[in-house]
C-alpha positions in Angstrom: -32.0 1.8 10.3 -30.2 4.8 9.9 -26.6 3.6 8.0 -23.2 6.4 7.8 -22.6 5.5 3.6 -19.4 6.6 2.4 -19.7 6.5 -1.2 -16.0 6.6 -3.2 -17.0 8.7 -6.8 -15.3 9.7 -9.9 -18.3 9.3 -12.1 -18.5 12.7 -13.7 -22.8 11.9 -15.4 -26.1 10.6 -14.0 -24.4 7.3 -12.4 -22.6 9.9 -9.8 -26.0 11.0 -8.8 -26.5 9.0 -5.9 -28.5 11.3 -4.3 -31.6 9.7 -7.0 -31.7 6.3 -5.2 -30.5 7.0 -1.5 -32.5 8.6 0.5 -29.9 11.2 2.0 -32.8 12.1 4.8 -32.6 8.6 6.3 -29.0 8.1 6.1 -25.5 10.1 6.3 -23.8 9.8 3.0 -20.8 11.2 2.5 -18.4 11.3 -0.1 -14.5 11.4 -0.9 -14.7 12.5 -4.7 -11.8 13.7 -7.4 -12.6 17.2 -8.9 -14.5 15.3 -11.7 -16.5 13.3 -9.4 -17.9 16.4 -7.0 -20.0 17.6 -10.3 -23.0 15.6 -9.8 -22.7 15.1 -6.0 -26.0 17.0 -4.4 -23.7 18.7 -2.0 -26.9 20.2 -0.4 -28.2 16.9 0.8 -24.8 15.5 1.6 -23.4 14.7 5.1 -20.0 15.7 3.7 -17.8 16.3 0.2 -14.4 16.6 0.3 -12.8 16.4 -2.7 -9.2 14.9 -3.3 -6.2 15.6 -6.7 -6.3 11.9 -7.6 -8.6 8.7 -6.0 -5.5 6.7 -6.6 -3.4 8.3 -3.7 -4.4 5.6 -1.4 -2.7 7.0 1.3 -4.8 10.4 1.0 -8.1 8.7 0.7 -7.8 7.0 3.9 -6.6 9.7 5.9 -9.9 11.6 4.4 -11.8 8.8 5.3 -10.8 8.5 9.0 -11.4 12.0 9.5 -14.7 11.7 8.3 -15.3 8.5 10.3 -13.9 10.7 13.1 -16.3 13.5 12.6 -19.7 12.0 11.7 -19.8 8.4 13.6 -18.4 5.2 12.0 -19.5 4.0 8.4 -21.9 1.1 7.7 -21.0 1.1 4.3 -18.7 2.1 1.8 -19.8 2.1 -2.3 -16.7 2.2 -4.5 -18.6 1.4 -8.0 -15.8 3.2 -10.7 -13.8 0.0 -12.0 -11.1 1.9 -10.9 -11.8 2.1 -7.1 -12.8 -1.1 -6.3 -9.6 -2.4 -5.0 -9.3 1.2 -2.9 -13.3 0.2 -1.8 -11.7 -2.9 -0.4 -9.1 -1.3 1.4 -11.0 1.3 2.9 -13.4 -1.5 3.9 -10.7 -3.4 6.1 -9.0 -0.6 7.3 -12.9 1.3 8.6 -14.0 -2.6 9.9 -17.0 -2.6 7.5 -19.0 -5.4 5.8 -18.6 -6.1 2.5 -16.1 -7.5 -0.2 -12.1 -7.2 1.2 -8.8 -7.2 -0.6 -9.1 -11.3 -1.0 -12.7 -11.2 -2.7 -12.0 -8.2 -4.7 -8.3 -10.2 -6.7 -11.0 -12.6 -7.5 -12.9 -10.5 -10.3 -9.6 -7.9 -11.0 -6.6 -10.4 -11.2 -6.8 -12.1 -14.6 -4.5 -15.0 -13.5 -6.9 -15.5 -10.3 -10.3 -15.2 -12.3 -8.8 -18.0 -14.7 -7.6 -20.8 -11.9 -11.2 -20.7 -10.3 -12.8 -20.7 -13.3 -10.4 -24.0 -14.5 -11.1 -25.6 -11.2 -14.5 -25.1 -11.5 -14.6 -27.0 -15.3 -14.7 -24.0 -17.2 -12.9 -23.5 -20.5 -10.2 -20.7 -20.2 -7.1 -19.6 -22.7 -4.4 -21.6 -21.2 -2.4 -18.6 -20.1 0.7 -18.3 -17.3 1.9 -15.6 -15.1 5.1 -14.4 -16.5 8.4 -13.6 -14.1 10.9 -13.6 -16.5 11.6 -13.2 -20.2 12.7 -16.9 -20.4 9.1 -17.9 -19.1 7.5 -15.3 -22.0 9.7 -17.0 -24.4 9.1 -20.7 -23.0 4.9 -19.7 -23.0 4.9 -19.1 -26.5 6.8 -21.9 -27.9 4.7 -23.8 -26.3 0.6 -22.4 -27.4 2.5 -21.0 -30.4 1.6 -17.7 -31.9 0.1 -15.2 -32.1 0.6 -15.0 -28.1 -1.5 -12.0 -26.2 0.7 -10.8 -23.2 -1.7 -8.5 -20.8 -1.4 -6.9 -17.9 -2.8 -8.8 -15.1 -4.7 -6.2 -13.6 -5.5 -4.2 -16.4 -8.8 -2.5 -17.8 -10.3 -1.1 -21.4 -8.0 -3.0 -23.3 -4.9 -1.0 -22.4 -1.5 -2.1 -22.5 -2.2 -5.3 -24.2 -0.1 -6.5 -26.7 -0.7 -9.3 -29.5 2.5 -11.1 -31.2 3.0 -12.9 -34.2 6.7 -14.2 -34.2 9.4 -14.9 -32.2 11.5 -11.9 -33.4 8.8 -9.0 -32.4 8.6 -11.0 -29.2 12.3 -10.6 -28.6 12.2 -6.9 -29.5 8.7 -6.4 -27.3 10.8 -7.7 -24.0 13.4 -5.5 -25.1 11.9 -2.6 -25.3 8.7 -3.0 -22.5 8.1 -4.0 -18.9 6.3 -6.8 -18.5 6.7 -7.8 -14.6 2.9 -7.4 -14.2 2.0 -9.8 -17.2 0.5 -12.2 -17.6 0.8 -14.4 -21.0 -2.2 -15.6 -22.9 -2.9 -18.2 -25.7 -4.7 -16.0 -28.8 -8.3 -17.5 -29.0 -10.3 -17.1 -32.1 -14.1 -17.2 -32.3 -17.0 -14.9 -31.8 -17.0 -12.7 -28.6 -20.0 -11.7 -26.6 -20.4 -9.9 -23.2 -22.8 -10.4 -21.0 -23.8 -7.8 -18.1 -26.2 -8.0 -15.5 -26.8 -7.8 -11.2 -26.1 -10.8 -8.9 -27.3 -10.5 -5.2 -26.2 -12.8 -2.8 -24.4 -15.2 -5.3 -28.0 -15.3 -7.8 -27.8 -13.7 -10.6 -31.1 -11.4 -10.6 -30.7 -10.4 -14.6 -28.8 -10.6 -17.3 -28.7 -10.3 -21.4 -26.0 -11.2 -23.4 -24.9 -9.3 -26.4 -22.7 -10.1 -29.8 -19.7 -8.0 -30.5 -19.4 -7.0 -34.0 -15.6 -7.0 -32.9 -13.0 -7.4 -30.1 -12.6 -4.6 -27.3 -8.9 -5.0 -28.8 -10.1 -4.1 -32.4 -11.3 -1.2 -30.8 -8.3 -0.2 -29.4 -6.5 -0.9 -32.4 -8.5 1.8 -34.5 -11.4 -0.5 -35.9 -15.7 0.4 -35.2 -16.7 -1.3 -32.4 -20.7 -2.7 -32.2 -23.1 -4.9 -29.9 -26.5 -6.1 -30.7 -28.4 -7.9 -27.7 -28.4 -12.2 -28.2 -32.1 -12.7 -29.3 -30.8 -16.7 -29.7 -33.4 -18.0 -26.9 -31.9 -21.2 -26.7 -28.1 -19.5 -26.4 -29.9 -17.8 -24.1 -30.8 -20.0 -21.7 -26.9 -21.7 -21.5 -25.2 -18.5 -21.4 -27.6 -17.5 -17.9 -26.4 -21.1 -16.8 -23.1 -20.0 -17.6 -23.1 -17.3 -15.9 -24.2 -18.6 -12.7 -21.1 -21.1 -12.6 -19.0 -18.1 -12.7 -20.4 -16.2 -10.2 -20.1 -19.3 -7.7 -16.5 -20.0 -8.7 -15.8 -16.7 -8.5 -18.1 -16.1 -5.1 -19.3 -12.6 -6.4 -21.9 -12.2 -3.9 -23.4 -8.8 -4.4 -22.3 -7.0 -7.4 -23.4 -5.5 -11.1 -21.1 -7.6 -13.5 -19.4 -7.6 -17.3 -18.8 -10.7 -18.0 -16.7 -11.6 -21.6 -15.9 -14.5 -23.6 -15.6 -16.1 -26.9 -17.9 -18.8 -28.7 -15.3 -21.5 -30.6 -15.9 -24.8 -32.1 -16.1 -27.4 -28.9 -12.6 -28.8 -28.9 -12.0 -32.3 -29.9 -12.4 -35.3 -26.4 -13.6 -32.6 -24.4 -16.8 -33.3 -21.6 -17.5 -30.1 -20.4 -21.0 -28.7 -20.8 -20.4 -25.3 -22.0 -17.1 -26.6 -24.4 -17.8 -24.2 -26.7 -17.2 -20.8 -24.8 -14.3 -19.6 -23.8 -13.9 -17.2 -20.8 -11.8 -14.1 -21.2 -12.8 -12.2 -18.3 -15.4 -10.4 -16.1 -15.2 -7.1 -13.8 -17.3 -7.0 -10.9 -18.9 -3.8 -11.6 -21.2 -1.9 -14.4 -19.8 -2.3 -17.9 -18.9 0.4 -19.6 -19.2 2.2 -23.3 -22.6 2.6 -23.9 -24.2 -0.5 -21.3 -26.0 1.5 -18.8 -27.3 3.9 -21.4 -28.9 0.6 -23.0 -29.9 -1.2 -19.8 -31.9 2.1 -18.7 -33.0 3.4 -21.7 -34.5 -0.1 -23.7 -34.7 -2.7 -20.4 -35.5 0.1 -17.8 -32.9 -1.0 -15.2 -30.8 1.1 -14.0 -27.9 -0.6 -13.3 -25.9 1.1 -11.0 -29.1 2.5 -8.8 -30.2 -1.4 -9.2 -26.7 -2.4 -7.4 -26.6 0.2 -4.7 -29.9 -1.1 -3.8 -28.8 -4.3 -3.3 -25.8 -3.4 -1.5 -27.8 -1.9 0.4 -30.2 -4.6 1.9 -33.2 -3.9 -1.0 -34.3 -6.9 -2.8 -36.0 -4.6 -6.1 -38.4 -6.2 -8.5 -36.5 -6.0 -11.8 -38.7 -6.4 -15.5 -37.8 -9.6 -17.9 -35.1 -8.5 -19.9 -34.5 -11.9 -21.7 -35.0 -12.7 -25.3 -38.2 -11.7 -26.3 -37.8 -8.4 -25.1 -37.0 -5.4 -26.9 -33.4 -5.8 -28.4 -30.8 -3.1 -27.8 -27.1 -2.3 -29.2 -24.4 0.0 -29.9 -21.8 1.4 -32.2 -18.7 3.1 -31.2 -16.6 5.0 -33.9 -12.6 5.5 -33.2 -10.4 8.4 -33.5 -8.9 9.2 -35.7 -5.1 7.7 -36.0 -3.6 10.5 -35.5 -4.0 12.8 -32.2 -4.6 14.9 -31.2 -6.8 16.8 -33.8 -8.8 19.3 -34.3 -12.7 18.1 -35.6 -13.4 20.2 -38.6 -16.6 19.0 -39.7 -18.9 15.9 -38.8 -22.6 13.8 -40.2 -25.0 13.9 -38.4 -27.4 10.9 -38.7 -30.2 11.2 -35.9 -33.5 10.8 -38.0 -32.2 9.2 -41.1 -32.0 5.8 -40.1 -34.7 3.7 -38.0 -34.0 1.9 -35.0 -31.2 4.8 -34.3 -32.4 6.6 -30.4 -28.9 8.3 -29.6 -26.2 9.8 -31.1 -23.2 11.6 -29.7 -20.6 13.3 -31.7 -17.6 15.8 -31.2 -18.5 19.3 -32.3 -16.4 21.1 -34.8 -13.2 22.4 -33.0 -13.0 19.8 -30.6 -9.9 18.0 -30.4 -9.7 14.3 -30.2 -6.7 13.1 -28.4 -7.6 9.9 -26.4 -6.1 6.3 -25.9 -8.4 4.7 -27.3 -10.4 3.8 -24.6 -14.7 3.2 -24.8 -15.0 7.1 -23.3 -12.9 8.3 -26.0 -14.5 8.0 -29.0 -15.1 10.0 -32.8 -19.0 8.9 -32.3 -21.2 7.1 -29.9 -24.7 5.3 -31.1 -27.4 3.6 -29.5 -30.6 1.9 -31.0 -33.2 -0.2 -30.2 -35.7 -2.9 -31.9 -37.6 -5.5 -31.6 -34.8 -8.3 -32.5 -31.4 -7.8 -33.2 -31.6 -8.0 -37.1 -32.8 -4.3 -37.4 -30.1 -2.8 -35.4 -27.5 -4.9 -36.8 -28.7 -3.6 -40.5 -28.5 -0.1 -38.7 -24.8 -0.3 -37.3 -24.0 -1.1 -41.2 -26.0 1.9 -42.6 -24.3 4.1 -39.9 -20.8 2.9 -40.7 -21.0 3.5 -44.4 -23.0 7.1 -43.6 -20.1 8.2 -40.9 -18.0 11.4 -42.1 -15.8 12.9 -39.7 -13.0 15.9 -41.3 -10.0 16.6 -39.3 -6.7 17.9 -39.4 -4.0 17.3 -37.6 -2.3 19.0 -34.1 1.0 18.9 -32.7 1.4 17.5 -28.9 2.3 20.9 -27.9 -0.1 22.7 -29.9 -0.7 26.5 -27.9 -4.0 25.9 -26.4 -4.6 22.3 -26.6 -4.7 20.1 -23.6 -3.9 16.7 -24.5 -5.8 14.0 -22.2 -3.4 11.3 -22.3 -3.2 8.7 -19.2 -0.1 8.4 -17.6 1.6 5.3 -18.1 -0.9 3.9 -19.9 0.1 2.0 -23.6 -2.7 1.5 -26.3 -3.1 -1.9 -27.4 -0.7 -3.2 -29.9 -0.9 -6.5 -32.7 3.0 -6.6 -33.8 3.9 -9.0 -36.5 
């Protein structure tokens, strides 16, 4: 059956390539793209590309949209894959009457205070956490976890704009000095964090693998090295796959790639649960991000985004055993520096040197580095790949202590220098 796809992309690499895995002969895809996003479009094979300033300007989008609608016949479908544009996929999907998830299902896997009631109700462990309306209700939260207290924002992303506080008087200054209206307050849990990614279609999960994190997402953005090495614990394993399904029902996912996070704690005292010892932190219903797709298609040969078009689309695609067992993959992500921007005067080069190392990607001399601290922004990006997960872990160490990167300095209006900083966006922050 012939479908009109309208496909919503900002993805400026291979995963904006749709034209790979949909046949643009037997359907009409066409796109709405930022200037970014139109790169990898085949514009040749396209029904249409128009391209807009900025994917957020709702308002734009779906006058695009209509006009398109309009032009070429109604739309069967609408992909919106970019973590980013999945609450605008939802709204373009009400306001064009077309199947798939709407504004309701979508707050379930974006709204951090949603995620965690269903996942409570359904007998999970979660942080006990409460939205936050006032600075008395902040104040009241943290007396009673005690600190350190996370505040985040509720529908935030990468780690941004989360703060972690230690006492009562930096707590006083933080409401102060920020706005927290859109936050939500969290008690700090410690323990060993994994993520675990994978494809769900029609509320199964298809695949998964689970990984180790050689740190938080918040050390990350907080200036520290950043690693994951797959799980190759079969047993852990098998429970974390269980897992996983009891938050895709509670959260009724559906269809839908997934990156799902959460800590491993010592299994708190009286409590019945079967998974007492992990600790959900969130999920996203989409691909995960830093170097995940890069690992899922290079060691487990799955595409992961092609994989969940597919789907979306109606296909049902055999997928290989990725489970433990399989070849083990990870990744190492280096920080800027701590001071941006800068200018990259010199940097090592390790390809070669050390085994189990596939990929490495680092800024070139005269770049300048002047990010948030975000996974895309990085001073270094590595991938490997092994039988087990011991080898690569031994590799992440070797890279670390090999890593050189020289720099200097620039000011924020240095002649020449465009500084890619996010508006209104805050890095992370741990105040004492």
């Amino acid at each position: 059956m012939r479908r009109h796809i309208l496909v919503i992309n900002r993805f400026d690499n291979e995963s904006g390539r749709y034209h790979r895995y949909i046949d643009h002969a037997a359907h009409a895809v066409s796109y709405i793209t930022n200037r970014a996003g139109a790169r990898p479009v085949d514009h040749a094979v396209a029904e249409a590309v128009v391209t807009v300033d900025d994917l957020s300007d709702y308002e734009e989008v779906q006058r695009q949209a209509k006009v398109l609608a309009g032009r070429y016949g109604d739309f069967d479908c609408v992909l919106a894959l970019s973590e980013f544009d999945i609450e605008l996929g939802a709204v373009l999907r009400e306001l064009l009457k077309v199947r798939g998830p709407d504004s309701v299902d979508v707050r379930r896997w974006r709204d951090k205070v949603t995620m965690k009631e269903l996942l409570a109700a359904a007998g999970l462990r979660v942080p006990r956490f409460r939205l936050v309306t006032s600075p008395g209700e902040i104040r009241e939260f943290a007396a009673e976890v005690g600190f350190p207290v996370v505040l985040k924002p509720r529908a935030g992303w990468d780690s941004q704009g989360i703060f972690v506080v230690k006492s009562p008087v930096t707590l006083d200054s933080l409401i102060e000095t920020e706005q927290l209206d859109q936050y939500e307050c969290e008690e700090f849990i410690q323990g060993q964090m994994y993520h675990i990614d994978g494809v769900a279609q029609n509320g199964r999960v298809r695949t998964m693998r689970s990984s180790r994190l050689t740190a938080t997402c918040l050390d990350f953005a907080l200036g520290n090295v950043f690693g994951s090495v797959a799980n190759d614990d079969a047993h852990l394993e098998d429970r974390l796959r269980s897992y996983t399904q009891q938050v895709v029902d509670a959260l009724r996912m559906g269809t839908s790639a997934f990156h799902l996070e959460l800590f491993r704690t010592p299994v708190p005292a009286g409590y019945e649960g079967t998974h007492g010892d992990l600790v959900f932190l969130e999920i996203g219903g989409r691909v995960g991000g830093a170097q995940i797709p890069y690992i899922w298609r290079d060691v487990y040969g799955i595409d992961l985004v092609e994989t969940w078009v597919r789907m979306i689309l109606g296909e049902s695609p055999d997928l290989p055993d990725v489970g433990v067992g399989t070849e083990a993959g990870g990744y190492l992500l280096m920080p800027e520096p701590p001071v941006r921007p800068c200018r990259v005067l010199s940097v090592a080069r390790q390809m070669g040197e050390i085994p189990t190392l596939y990929a490495e990607v680092l800024p070139s001399p005269g770049d300048v580095l002047s990010g948030t601290g975000g996974a895309k922004e990085t001073a270094g990006r590595y991938r490997y790949r092994a039988p087990s997960s011991a080898p690569i872990e031994a590799a992440i160490d070797a890279t670390v202590a090999g890593y050189r990167l020289d720099w200097e300095p620039l000011p924020d209006d240095h002649a020449g220098v465009q500084v890619k900083r996010a508006s209104g966006r805050v890095q992370s922050v741990v105040l004492p």
